[in-house]
N, C-alpha and C positions, 0 to 999 in steps of 0.2 A: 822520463820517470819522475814522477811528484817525491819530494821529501816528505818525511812524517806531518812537518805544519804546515805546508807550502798552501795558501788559498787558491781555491779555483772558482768563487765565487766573485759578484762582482760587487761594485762600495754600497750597493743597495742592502747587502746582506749584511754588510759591516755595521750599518745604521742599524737595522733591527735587531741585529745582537748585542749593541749595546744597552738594551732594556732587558736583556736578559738572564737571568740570573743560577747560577747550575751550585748546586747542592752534591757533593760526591759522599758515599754513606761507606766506614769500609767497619764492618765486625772482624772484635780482633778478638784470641781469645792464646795467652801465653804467647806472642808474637813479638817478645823482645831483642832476640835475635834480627830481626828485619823489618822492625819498624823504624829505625830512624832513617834506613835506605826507600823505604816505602813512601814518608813524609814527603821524603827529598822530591824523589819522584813525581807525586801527584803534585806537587806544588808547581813545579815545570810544566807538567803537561796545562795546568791552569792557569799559568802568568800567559802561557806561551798562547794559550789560545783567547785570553782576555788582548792580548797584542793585538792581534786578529781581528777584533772586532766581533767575537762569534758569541762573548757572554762578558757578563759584566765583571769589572773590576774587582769586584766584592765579594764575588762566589765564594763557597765556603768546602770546606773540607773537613767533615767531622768522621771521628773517631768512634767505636762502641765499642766497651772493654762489657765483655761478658764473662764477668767475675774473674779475671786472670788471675794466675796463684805468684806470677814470676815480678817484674818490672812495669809489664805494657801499659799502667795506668800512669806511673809515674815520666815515662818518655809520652804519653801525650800530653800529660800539664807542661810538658816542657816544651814541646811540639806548641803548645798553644800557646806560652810566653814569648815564644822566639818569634813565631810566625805570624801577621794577623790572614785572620779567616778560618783557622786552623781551630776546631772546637774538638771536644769529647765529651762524651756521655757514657757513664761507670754505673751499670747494672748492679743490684744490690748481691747478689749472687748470680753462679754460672745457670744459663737459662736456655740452650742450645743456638747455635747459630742461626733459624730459623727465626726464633723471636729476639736474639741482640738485631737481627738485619731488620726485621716491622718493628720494633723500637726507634733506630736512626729513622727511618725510611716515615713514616709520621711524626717525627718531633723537627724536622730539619724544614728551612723557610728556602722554597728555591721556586724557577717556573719549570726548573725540569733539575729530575733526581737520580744521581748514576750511580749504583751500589757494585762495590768490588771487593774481592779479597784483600786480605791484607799479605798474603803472602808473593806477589809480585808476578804469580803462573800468568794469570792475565795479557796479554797484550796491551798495554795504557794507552799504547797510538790508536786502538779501537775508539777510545772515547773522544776522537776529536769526529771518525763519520756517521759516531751515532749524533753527536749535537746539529752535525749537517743534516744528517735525517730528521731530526725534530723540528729545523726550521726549515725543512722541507715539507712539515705537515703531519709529521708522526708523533703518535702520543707515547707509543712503546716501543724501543728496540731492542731486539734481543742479540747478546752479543752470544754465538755461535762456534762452536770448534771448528775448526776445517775438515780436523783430520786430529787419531789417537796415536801418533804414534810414540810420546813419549809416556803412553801407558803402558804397564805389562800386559800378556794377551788377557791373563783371568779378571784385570780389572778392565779391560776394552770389551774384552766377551760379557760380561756380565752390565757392565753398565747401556752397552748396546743394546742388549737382551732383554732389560729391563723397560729402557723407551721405547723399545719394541710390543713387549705385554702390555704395557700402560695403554697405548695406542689401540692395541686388539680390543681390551676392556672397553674402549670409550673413551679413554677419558684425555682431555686437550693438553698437548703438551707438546713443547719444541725440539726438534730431535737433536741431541746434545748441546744442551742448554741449560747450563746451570742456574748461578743466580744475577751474573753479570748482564746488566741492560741497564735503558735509560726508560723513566716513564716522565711524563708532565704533570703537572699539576693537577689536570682535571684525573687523568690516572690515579696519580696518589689519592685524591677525595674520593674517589670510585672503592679503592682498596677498603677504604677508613670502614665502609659500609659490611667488611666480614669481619665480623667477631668471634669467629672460630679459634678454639683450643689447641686443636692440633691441625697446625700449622703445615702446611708443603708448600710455601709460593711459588714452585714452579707450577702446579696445577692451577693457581688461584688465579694468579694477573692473565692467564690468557682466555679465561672466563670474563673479563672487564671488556672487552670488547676493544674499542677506538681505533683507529689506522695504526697498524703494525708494520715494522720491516725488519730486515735483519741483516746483523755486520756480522762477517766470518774474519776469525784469527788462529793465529797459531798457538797454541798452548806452551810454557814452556818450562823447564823444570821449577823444581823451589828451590829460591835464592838464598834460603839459610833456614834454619831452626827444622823441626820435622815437622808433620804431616798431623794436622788436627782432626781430619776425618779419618780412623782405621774404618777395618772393615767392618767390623761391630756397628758404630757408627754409620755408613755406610749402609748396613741392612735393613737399620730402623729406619733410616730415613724414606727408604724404599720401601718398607710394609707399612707405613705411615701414609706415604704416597696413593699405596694402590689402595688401603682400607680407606681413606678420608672422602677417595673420589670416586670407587665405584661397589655397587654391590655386588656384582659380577661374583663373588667368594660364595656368597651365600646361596646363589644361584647354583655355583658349584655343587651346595651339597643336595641341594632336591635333585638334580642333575644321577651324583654318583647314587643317590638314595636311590634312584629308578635302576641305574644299572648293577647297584649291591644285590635289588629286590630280583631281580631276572638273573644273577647268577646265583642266588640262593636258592633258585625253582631249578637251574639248571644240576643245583650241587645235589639237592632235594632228590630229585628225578634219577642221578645215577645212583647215590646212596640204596633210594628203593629199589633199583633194578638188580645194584649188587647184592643185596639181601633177598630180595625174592625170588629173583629168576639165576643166577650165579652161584648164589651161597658161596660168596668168598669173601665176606666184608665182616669183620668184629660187629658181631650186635652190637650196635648203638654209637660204634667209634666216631663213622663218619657224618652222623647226623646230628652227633654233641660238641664234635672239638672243631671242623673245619670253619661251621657256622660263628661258632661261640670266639675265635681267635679276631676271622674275618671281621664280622661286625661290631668287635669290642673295638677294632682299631678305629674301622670307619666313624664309629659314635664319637671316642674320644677326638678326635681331627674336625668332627665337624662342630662338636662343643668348645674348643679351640677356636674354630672360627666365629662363631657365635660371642663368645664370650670377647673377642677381641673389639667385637662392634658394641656391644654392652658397655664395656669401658672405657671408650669413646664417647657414647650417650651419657655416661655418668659422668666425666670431664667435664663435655659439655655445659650438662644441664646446673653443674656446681657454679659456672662463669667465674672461675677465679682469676685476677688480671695474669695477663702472660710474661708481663715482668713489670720487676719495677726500680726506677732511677733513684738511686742513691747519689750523686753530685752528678753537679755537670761545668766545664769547662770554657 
């Protein structure tokens, strides 16, 4: 059985890993609790595989404080006094995790760029077969769950559930797959090309095309502080997800619009019957209130939906920048 760094390659690989250079991007956001164990960590996993020969000496490890309210800026300047290669970059305010990650992820100089939490759930030994994969020829790897089982069922049910519709919809995506992978350099330039507002880069990078593969690990609890995505959190990212990449919603409502209109013939049709032929229906009850209830819901829900992609277009078409760097380290 191989240890975590053991090489299986031969001195040919060793050669051309040393011309190359790995960029790690972690967004942090109130992560003082487990950023100086985080530090520790990545810096191992990067001496250990500069030993190696699988990436250069110089590789770098930058930090993204996206507006933290606690410490986390002040342990990266120290992280980055202490350490060399160890950089940060301090968002001018909190700007969601999506855009502190495409912040790092275009300002960082590498041939290949590996974005990770900061909270340690991760598998780090992942990042040594995604660099294998890359100088195997892959521009994107996607680092992958195995298995949920240190979710609860409502977040394993719902988050499955969800890569599940995405999928029905259309729309490309990795099945449990968050934001942990490695892209290249011509990746990253490829990314630089969406200007979009609202953000999901699980949807976006696997629209870029190039040789893909994928590293499965184990997930595994959080080493300290709490949990920066609740559920809230959580939902939006997922109705952000399904409104940015498919219109499937809207479909939806010409869809229910056909089948509101054919049970309002059918509601129509017994209403008359009870009145003309029965005489046992209140004059007018059932032909003012079932209708008027029914279709007030359906209208508001599908105005709701409408207006959600409105708002989107109006984001959009504003192009305000998605964030912006207040110091860097």
């Amino acid at each position: 059985m191989q240890t975590l760094f053991e090489s299986t390659h031969p001195s040919a690989l060793d050669t051309a890993g040393q011309g190359k250079k790995l960029a790690i991007v972690v967004p942090c956001y109130n992560e003082q609790e487990v950023l100086p164990t985080t530090i520790r960590r990545l810096i191992e996993v990067r001496d250990k595989l500069a030993l190696e020969g699988l990436i250069r000496a110089d590789s770098s490890i930058t930090f993204v404080d996206d507006g933290s309210r606690d410490q986390t800026w002040r342990l990266i300047e120290d992280g980055a006094r202490a350490h060399a290669g160890v950089h940060g970059i301090k968002l001018s305010r909190n700007r969601g995790h999506q855009n502190a990650l495409i912040a790092g992820l275009l300002h960082v100089d590498g041939d290949m760029v590996i974005s990770v939490d900061a909270d340690l759930q991760d598998d780090l030994g992942a990042i040594r077969q995604m660099v294998l994969k890359y100088h195997d020829g892959c521009d994107i790897v996607y680092g992958v769950r195995s298995h949920r089982a240190s979710d609860t069922f409502f977040k394993r049910f719902t988050a499955e559930s969800f890569y599940r519709l995405l999928d029905l919809l259309g729309v490309d995506v990795v099945f449990n797959h968050a934001d942990y992978r490695l892209m290249s350099r011509a990746a990253i330039e490829a990314l630089k090309a969406y200007r979009e507002v609202n953000l999901y880069l699980r949807g976006i990078i696997p629209q870029l095309g190039f040789r893909t593969d994928v590293v499965t690990y184990e997930r595994a609890e959080r080493f300290a502080g709490e949990s920066k995505y609740p559920l809230t959190k959580m939902l939006a990212l997922a109705w952000n997800g399904l409104t940015s990449f498919s219109p499937s919603p809207l479909r939806w409502i010409t869809g229910i619009g056909i089948v509101v209109s054919l049970f309002s013939f059918g509601i129509g049709g017994w209403a008359l019957t009870a009145t003309l032929v029965f005489h046992t229906a209140i004059p007018g009850w059932a032909s003012t209130v079932i209708p008027m209830y029914f279709l007030g819901g359906i209208q508001l829900l599908s105005l709701g939906i409408i207006g959600e992609y409105v708002s989107k277009i109006y984001l959009e078409t504003k192009a305000r920048p998605r964030f912006i760097i207040e110091k860097t380290v």
